[in-house]
C-alpha positions, 0 to 999 in steps of 0.5 A: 835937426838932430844931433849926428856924432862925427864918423871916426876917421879910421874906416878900418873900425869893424863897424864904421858906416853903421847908423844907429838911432839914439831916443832918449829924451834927457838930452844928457843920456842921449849924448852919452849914448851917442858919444859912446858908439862914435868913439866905437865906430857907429854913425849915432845920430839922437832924437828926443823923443819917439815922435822925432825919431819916427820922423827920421826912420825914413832919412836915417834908415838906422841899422839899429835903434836904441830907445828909452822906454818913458818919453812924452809924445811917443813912448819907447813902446810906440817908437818899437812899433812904428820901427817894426811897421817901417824898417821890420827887421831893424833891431830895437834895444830898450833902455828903462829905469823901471825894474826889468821885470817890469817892463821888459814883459809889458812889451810884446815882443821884445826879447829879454836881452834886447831890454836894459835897466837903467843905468845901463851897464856899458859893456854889455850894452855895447855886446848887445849893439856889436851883436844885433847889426853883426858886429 
């Protein structure tokens, strides 16, 4: 069962009620992540891997997935695909300690700004989240 942040109470926060799926599988980051869009105001629940995280797009419908690109099972790549076939139109941030260039172009589709190199630069991670789901 994954972890779900607890909802802030203030539900005048502009993006309370927003889901969004956090994918990583060092459990350290993927808590990070997720404590970071509690505090804004986001329903982050967490997975540890692309295949866990296909197993909740159903139940979750998240708004927005957040992924590492390398994970065992199914990577980042796979998890973008698999969102795509069953939530299309559900925005996909990639996260990677790969150089940009190098990873960002060895995945079809995905808008440069919708990539990050890791460590992840907060505030414009968060820009990036406020933006996709209309924050």
């Amino acid at each position: 069962m994954p972890f779900v942040a607890p909802r802030q109470a203030d539900l005048a926060l502009p993006h309370a009620h927003r889901r969004i799926l956090v994918v990583d599988d060092d459990p350290r980051a993927c808590q990070a992540v997720a404590r970071l869009l509690a505090d804004e105001g986001y329903e982050a629940s967490v997975a540890a891997d692309g295949e866990e995280a296909s197993g909740l797009l159903h139940s979750l419908r998240p708004d927005l997935v957040v992924t590492d690109l390398n994970m065992p099972k199914l990577d980042g790549r796979g998890l973008l695909q698999r969102v795509r076939s069953v939530l299309p139109g559900t925005p996909v941030l990639v996260m990677s300690a790969r150089g940009p260039a190098d990873a960002a172009a060895s995945i079809e589709g995905l808008p440069p700004a919708d990539f990050f190199a890791k460590p992840v630069a907060i505030d414009a991670l968060l820009a990036r989240i406020h933006d996709p789901i209309g924050g």
